[in-house]
C-alpha positions as a Markdown table, in Angstrom:
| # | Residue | x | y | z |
|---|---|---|---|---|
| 1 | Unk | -1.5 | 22.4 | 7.2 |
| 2 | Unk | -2.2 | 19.1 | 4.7 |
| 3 | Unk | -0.5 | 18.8 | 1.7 |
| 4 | Unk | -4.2 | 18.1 | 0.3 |
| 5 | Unk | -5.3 | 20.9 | 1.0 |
| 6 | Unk | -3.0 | 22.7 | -1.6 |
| 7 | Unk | -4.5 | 20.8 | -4.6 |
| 8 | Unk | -8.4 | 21.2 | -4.2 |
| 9 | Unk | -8.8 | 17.6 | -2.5 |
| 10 | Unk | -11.1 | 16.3 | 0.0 |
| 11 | Unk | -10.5 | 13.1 | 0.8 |
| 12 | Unk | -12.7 | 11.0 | 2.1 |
| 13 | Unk | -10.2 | 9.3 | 5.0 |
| 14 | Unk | -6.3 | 10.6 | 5.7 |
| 15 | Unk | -3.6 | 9.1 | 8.5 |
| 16 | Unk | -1.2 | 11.5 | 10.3 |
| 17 | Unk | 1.5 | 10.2 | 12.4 |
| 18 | Unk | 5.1 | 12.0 | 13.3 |
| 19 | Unk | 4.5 | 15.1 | 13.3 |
| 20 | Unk | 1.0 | 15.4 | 14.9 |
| 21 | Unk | 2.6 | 15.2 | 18.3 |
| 22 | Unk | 6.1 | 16.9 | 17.9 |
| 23 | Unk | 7.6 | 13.3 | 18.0 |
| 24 | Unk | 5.6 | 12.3 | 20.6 |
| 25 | Unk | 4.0 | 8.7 | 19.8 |
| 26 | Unk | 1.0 | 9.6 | 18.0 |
| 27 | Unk | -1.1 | 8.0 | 15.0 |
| 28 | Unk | -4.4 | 9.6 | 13.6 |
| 29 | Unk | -7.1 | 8.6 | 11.3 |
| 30 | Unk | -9.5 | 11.9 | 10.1 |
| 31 | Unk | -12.7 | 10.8 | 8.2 |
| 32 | Unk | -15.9 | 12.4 | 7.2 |
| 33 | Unk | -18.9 | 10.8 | 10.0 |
| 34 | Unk | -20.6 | 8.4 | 7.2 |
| 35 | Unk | -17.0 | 6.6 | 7.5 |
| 36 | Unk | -16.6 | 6.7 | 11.2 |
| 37 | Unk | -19.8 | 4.4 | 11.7 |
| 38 | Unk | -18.0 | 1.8 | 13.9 |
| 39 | Unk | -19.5 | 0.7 | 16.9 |
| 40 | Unk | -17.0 | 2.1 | 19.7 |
| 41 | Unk | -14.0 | -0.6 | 20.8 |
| 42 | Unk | -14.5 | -1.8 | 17.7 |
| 43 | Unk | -10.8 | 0.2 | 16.0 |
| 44 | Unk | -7.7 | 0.6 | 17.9 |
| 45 | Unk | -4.4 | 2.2 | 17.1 |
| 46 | Unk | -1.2 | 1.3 | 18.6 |
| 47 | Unk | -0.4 | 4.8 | 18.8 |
| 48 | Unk | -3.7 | 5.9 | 19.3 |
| 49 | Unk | -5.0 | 7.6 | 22.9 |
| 50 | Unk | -1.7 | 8.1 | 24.5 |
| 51 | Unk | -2.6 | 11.4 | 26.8 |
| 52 | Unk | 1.0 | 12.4 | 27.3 |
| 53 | Unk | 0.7 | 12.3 | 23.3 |
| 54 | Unk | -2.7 | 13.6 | 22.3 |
| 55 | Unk | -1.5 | 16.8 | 24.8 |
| 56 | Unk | 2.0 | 17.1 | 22.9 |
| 57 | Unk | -0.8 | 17.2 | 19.5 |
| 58 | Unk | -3.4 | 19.8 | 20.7 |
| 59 | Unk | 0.2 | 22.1 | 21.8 |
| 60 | Unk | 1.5 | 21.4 | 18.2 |
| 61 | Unk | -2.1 | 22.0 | 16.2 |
| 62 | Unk | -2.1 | 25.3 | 18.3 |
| 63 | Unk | 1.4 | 26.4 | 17.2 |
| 64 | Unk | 0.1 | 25.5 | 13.8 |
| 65 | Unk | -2.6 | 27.4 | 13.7 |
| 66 | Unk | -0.8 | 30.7 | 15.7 |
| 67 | Unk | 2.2 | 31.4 | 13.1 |
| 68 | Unk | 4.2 | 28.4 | 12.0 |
| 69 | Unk | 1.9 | 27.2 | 9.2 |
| 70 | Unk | 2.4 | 30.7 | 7.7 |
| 71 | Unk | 6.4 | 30.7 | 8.4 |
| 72 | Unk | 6.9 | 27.1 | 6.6 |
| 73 | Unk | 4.9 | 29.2 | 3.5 |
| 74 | Unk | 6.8 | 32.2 | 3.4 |
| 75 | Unk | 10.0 | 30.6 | 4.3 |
| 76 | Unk | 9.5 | 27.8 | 1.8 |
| 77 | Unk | 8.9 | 30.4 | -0.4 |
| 78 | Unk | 12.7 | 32.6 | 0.2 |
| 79 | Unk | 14.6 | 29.1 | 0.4 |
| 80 | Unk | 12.5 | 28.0 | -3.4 |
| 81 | Unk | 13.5 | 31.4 | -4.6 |
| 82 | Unk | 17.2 | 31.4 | -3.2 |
| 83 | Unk | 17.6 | 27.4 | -4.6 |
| 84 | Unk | 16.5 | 28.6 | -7.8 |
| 85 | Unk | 18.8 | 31.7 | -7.9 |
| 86 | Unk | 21.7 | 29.3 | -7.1 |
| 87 | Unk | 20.3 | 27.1 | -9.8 |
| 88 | Unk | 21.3 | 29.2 | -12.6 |
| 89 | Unk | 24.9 | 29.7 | -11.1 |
| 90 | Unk | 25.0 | 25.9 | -10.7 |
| 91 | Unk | 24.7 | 23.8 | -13.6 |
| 92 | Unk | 24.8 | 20.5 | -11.0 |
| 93 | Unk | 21.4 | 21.8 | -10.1 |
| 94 | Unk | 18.8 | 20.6 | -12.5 |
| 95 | Unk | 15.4 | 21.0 | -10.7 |
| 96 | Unk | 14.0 | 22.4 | -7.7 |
| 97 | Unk | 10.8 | 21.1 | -6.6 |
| 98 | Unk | 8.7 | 21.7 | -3.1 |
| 99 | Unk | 5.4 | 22.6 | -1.5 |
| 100 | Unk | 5.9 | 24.8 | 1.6 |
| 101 | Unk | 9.3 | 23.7 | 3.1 |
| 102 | Unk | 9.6 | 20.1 | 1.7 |
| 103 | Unk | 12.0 | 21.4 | -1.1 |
| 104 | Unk | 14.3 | 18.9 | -3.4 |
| 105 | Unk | 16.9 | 19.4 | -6.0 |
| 106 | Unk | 18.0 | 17.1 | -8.3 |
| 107 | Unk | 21.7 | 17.1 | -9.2 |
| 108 | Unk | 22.4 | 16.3 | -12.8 |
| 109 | Unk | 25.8 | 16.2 | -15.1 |
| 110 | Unk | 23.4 | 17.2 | -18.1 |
| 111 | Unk | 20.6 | 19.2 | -17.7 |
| 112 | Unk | 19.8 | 18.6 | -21.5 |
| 113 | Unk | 20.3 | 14.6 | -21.2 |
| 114 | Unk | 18.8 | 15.0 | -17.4 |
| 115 | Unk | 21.8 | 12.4 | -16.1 |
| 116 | Unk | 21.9 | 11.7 | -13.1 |
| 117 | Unk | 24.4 | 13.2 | -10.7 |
| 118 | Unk | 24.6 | 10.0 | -8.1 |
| 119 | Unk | 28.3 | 10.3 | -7.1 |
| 120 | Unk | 27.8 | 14.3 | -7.2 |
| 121 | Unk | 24.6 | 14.2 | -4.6 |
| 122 | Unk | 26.5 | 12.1 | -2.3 |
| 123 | Unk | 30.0 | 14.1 | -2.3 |
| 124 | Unk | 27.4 | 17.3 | -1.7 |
| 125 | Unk | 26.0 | 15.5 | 1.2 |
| 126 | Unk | 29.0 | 14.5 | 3.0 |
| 127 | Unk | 30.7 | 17.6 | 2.3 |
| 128 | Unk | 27.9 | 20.0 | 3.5 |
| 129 | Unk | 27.8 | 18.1 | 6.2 |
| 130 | Unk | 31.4 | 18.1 | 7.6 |
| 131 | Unk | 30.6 | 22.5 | 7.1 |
| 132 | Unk | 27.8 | 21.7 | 9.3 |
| 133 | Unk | 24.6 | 21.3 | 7.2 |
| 134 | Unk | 22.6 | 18.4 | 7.1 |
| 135 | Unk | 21.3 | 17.1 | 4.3 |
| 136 | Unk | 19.1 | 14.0 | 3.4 |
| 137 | Unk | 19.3 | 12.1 | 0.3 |
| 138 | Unk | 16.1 | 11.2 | -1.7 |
| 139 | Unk | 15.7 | 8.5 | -4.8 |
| 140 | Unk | 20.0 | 8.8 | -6.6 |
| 141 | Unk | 20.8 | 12.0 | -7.2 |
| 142 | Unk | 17.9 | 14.6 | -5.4 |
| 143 | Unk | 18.7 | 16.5 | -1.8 |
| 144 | Unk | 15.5 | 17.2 | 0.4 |
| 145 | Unk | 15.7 | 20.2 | 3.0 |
| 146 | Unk | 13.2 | 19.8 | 5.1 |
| 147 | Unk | 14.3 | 22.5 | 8.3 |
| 148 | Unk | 12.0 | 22.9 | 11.2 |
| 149 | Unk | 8.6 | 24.8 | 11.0 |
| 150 | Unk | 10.5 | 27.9 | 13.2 |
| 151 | Unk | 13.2 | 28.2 | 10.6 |
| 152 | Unk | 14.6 | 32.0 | 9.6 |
| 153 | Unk | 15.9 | 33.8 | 6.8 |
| 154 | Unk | 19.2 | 34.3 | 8.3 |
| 155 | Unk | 19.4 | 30.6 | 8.8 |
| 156 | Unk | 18.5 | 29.6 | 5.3 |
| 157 | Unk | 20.9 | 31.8 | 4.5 |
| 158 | Unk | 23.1 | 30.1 | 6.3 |
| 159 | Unk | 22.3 | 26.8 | 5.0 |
| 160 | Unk | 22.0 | 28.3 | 1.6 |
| 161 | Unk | 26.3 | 29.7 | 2.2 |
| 162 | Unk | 27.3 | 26.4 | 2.5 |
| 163 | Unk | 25.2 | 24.4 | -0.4 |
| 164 | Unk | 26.7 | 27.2 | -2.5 |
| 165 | Unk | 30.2 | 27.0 | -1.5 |
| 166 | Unk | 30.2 | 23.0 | -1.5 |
| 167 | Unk | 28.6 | 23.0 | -5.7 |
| 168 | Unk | 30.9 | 24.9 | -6.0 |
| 169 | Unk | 33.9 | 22.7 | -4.9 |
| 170 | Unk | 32.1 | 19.8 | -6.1 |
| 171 | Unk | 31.0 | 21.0 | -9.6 |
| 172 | Unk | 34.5 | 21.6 | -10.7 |
C-alpha cells in the first residue's frame, strides 16, 4: 500500500494526505506509540477528524485491502512491460521507471548522450491529449502515467495505442 514498504523501511513517523480519503479532505500522521506521547489536544490537523472524510478513508483502506492494491501491481506490471516493449521500437524513449502504477518515461534525442527531449515531451503531451489520453509532465523531458487503482488491460492498451501512434508522429 506504501511505497516504504517495497524497500525494507520502517519509518519511524509517515504523512498521508490525497489519497487516504478518495479526495475527500483528509491528512494523516502514522507513528510508532513511543512518538505519539502527546498529551491529547495538544496536535491538530487542518484536515484532521473530518467524519464525512475519515468514512470516505476506512471505504478506501477497505477497497485497498479487497483487490485494488493487487491490480495497481499487476497492472503496473503489463503497462512497465508494454512501455518497455514500445521502448525498443521508440528511440524517443530512453528510460522507463515506476513502482506499482506510478510509471515515467524519459524522452531523449540521444540515448547514448542522454539529451533531453524537452520540445519532444511536450509535442507528445499535447498531441496524446487531443487523441484523448492524458498525460502529465514531470521534471523537462519525463511523462508520468499514473491511471486510477481500477485500471484494465484493455484500457492500458488503449492508452498504450495512442502513446505509440503519437512517438510515432512525433519521432519522425
Amino acid at each position: 500500500m506504501f511505497a516504504f514498504q517495497h524497500y525494507g523501511i520502517e519509518p519511524d513517523v509517515f504523512a498521508l494526505a490525497k489519497g487516504i480519503a478518495s479526495g475527500m479532505p483528509l491528512g494523516a500522521m502514522v507513528s510508532k506509540h513511543e512518538i505519539m506521547s502527546w498529551s491529547p489536544g495538544s496536535h491538530a490537523s487542518t484536515f484532521g477528524g473530518n467524519p464525512v472524510s475519515c468514512q470516505a478513508a476506512l471505504a478506501t483502506i477497505e477497497l485497498l485491502e479487497n483487490g485494488l492494491t493487487q491490480n495497481a501491481a499487476e497492472m503496473g506490471q503489463y503497462l512497465i512491460d508494454q512501455l518497455r516493449k514500445l521502448q525498443e521500437t521508440h528511440m524517443l524513449i530512453g528510460d522507463v521507471r515506476e513502482k506499482g502504477l506510478m510509471v515515467a518515461i524519459k524522452l531523449v534525442t540521444d540515448r547514448e548522450k542522454n539529451t533531453k527531449a524537452a520540445a519532444e515531451r511536450n509535442e507528445v503531451i499535447e498531441r496524446a491529449f487531443q487523441k484523448g489520453l492524458l498525460l502529465l509532465g514531470c521534471g523537462e523531458n519525463s511523462v508520468r502515467f499514473i491511471p486510477a487503482l481500477v485500471v484494465s488491460r484493455e484500457e492500458i492498451d488503449k492508452g498504450l495505442s495512442i502513446l505509440d501512434e503519437v512517438l510515432k508522429e512525433v519521432g519522425e
